[in-house]
C-alpha positions as CSV (number, residue, x, y, z in Angstrom):
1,X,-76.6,-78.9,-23.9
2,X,-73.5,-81.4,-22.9
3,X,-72.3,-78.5,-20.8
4,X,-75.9,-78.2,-18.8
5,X,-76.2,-81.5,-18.4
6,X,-72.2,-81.7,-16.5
7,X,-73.7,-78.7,-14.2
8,X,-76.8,-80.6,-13.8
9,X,-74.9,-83.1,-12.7
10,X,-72.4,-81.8,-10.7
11,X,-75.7,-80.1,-8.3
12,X,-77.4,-83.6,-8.0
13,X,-74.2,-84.6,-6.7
14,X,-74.1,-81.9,-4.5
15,X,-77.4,-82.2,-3.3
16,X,-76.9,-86.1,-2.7
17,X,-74.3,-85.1,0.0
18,X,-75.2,-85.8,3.5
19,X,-76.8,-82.0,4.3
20,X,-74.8,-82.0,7.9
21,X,-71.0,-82.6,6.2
22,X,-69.0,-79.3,6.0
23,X,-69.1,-77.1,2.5
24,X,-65.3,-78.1,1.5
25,X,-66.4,-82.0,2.4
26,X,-69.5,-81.6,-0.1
27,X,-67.2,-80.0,-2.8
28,X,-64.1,-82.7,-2.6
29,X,-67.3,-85.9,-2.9
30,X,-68.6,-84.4,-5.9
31,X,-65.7,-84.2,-7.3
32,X,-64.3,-87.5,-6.5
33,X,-67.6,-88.6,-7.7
34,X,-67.3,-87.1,-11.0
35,X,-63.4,-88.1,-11.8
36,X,-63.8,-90.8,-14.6
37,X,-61.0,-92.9,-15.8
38,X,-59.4,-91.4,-19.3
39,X,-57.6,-93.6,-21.8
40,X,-53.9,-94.1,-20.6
41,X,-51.0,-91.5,-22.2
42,X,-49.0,-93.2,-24.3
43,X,-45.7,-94.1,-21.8
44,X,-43.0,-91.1,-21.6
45,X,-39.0,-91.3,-21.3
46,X,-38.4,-91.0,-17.6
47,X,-35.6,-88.4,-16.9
48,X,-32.7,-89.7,-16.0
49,X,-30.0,-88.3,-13.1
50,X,-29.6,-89.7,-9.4
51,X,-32.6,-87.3,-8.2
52,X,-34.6,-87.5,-11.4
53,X,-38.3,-87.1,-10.3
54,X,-40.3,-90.7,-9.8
55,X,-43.5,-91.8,-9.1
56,X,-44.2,-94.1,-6.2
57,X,-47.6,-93.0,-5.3
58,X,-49.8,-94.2,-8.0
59,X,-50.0,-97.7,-7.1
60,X,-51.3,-96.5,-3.3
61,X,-54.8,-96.9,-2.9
62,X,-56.6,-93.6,-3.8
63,X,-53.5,-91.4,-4.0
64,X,-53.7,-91.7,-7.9
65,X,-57.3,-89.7,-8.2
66,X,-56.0,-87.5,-5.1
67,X,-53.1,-86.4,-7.1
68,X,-55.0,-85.8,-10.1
69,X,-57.5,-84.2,-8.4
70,X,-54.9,-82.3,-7.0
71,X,-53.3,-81.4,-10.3
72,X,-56.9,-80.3,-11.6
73,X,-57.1,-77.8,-9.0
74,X,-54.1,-76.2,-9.4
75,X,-54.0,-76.0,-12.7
76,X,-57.5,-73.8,-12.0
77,X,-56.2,-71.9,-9.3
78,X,-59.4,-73.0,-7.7
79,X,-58.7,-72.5,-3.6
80,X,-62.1,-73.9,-2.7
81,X,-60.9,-77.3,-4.3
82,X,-57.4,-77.4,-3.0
83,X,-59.4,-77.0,0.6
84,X,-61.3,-79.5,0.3
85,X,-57.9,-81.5,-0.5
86,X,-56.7,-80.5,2.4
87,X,-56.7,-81.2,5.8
88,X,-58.2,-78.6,8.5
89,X,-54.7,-78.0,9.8
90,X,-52.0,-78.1,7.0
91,X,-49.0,-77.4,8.1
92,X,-47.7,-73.8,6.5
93,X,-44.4,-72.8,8.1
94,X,-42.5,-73.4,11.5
95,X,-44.0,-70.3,13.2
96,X,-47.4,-72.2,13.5
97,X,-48.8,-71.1,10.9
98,X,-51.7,-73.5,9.3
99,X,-54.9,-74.5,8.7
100,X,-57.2,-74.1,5.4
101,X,-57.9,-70.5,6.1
102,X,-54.2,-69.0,6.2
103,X,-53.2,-71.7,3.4
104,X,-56.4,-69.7,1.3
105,X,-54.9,-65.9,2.2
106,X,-51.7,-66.8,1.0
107,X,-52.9,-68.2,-2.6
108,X,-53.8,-64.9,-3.1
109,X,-50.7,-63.3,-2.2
110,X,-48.7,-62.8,-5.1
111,X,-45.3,-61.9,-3.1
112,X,-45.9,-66.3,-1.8
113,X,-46.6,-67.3,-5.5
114,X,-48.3,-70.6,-3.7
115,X,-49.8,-71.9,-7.5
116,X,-46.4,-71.2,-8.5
117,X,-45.0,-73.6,-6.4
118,X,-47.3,-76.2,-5.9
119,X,-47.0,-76.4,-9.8
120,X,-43.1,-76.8,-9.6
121,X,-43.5,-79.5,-6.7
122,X,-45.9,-81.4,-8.3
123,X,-43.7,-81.8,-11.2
124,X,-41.0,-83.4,-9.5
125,X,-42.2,-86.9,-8.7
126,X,-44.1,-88.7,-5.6
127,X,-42.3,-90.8,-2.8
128,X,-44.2,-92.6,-0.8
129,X,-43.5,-95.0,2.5
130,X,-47.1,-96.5,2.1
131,X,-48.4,-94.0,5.3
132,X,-47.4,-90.5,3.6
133,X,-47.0,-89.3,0.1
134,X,-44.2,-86.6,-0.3
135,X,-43.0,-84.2,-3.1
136,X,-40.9,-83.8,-4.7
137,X,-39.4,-87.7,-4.9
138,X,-36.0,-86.5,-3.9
139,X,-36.7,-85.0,-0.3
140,X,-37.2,-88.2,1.1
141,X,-34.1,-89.8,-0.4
142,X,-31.1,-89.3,1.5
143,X,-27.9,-86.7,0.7
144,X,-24.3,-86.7,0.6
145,X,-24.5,-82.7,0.5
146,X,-25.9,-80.4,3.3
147,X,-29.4,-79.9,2.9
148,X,-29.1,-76.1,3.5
149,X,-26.3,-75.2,1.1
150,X,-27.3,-78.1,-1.0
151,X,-29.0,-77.8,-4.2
152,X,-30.6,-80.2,-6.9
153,X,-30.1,-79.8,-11.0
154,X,-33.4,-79.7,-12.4
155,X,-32.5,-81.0,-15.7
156,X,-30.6,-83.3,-17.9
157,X,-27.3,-82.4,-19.6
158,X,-27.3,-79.0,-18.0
159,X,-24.1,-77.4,-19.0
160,X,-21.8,-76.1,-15.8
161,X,-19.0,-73.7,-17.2
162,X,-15.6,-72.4,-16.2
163,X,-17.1,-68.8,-15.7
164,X,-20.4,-67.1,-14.8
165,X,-20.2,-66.9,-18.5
166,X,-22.2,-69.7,-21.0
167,X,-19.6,-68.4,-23.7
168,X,-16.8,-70.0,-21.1
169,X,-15.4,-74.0,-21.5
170,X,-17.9,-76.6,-20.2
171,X,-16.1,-78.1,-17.1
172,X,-19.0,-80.7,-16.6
173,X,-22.2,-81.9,-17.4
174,X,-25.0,-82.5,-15.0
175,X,-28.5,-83.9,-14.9
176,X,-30.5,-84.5,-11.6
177,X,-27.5,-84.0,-9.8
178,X,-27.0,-82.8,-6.0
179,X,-24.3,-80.1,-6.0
180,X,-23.0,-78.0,-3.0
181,X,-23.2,-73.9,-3.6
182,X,-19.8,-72.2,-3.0
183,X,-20.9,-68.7,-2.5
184,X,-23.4,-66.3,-1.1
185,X,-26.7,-67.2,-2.4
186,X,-27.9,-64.4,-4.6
187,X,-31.8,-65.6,-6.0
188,X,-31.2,-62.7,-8.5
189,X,-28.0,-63.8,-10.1
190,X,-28.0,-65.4,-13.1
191,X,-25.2,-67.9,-12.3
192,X,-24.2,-69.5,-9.1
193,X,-21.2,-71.1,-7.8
194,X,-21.2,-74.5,-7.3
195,X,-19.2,-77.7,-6.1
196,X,-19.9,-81.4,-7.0
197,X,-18.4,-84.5,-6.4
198,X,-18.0,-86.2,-9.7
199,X,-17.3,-90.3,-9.6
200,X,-15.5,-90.8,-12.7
201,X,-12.7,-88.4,-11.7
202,X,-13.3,-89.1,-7.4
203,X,-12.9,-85.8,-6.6
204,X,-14.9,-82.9,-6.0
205,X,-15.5,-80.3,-8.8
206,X,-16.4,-76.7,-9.1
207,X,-17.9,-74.5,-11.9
208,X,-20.6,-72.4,-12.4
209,X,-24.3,-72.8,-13.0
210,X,-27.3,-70.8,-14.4
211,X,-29.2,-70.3,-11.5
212,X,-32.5,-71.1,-13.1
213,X,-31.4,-75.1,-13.3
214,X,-31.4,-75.4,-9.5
215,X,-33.4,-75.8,-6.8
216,X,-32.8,-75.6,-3.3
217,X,-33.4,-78.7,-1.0
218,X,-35.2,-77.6,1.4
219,X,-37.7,-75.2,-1.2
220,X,-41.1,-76.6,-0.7
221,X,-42.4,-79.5,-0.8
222,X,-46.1,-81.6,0.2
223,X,-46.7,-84.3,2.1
224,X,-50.3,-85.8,2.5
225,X,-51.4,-89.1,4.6
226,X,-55.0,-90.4,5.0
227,X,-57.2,-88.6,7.6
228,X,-60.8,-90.3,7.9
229,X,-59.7,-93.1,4.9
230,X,-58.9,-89.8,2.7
231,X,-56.2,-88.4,1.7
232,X,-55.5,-84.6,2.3
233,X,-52.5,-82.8,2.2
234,X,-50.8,-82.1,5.5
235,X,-47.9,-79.8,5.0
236,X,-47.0,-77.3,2.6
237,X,-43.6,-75.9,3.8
238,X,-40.0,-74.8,3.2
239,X,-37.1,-74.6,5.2
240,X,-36.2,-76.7,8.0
């Protein structure tokens, strides 16, 4: 019964829509409509590291039941509602591609693995000037290394050893550090060669990393800003 009653109320909304706004408009007010407010999660240890994710988007009006609207629709894999979250022409690469369409034939292309990635970004903190919301936190903060060959540690006291070897010496420990990689980038090698300036000992460092504990700056990342007093995502890109 609960359950026929929530789809009984999810078509009223529907049906309460002004008949001339677009599908994806009708889909993103009924589900704004029926977001309620749950009981606050008990506060968790932020990480810690100079590029540790943040939040500076929750206390921007609306972006909180955006994001979790967001969140919700990712975590379903549901394409209509990410549309409706987005705006008619998100950004998709620097070719020109864009727009709600493309953005929907690439969800279902497993060789982009969009859910994937919007599940990674999404993970990684909110900045926000007050105009534009952008993830992860660290893209908008600014570097000592070069973005391209750059790389962030996505953890906290992720080992870096000697060799391409976890049975080698620890020669550092990093978490949510920026690091510099040393050789050719290999995305199927387990360990990558990297360089790091380390501020107890000034000087620049080198060691090796599993692969798997960093991320590339310039991997993708979101930005929305408000289009018609809503907030829709405008770019989902990598690269630069």
């Amino acid at each position: 019964m609960k359950r026929l009653l929530t789809g009984l109320a999810a078509l009223s909304l529907l049906a309460a829509c002004d008949r001339s706004d677009p599908p994806v408009e009708k889909i993103e007010r009924a589900a704004e409509e029926l977001v309620t407010e749950a009981d606050p999660a008990p506060a968790a240890t932020e990480p810690q590291g100079p590029f540790a994710p943040r939040d500076e988007c929750s206390s921007q009006p609306g972006a909180s039941a955006f994001l979790a609207e967001l969140r919700a629709a990712v975590e379903a894999r549901d394409a209509d509602a990410l549309a409706a979250l987005s705006a008619e022409d998100i950004q998709l690469d620097f070719g020109g591609g864009a727009g709600r369409a493309l953005l929907a034939e690439r969800l279902g292309d497993p060789q982009y693995d969009l859910w994937g990635e919007l599940e990674e970004v999404l993970a990684m903190g909110c900045a926000s000037d007050g105009a534009v919301l952008s993830m992860p936190w660290y893209w908008t903060q600014p570097y000592k290394v070069d973005a391209f060959e750059g790389a962030i540690v996505t953890g906290e006291n992720v080992a870096v050893h000697a060799a391409p070897d976890g049975a080698s010496p620890r020669v550092g420990v990093l978490s949510w550090n920026e690091v510099t990689r040393t050789g050719a980038y290999n995305p199927e090698a387990e360990w990558a060669a990297i360089r790091w300036d380390d501020p107890e000992a000034d000087e620049d460092r080198t060691g090796f990393i599993r692969q798997s504990e960093l991320r590339s700056i310039v991997d993708y990342r979101i930005e929305a800003a408000r289009r018609n007093d809503r907030w829709r995502l405008t770019s989902f890109i990598a690269g630069d």
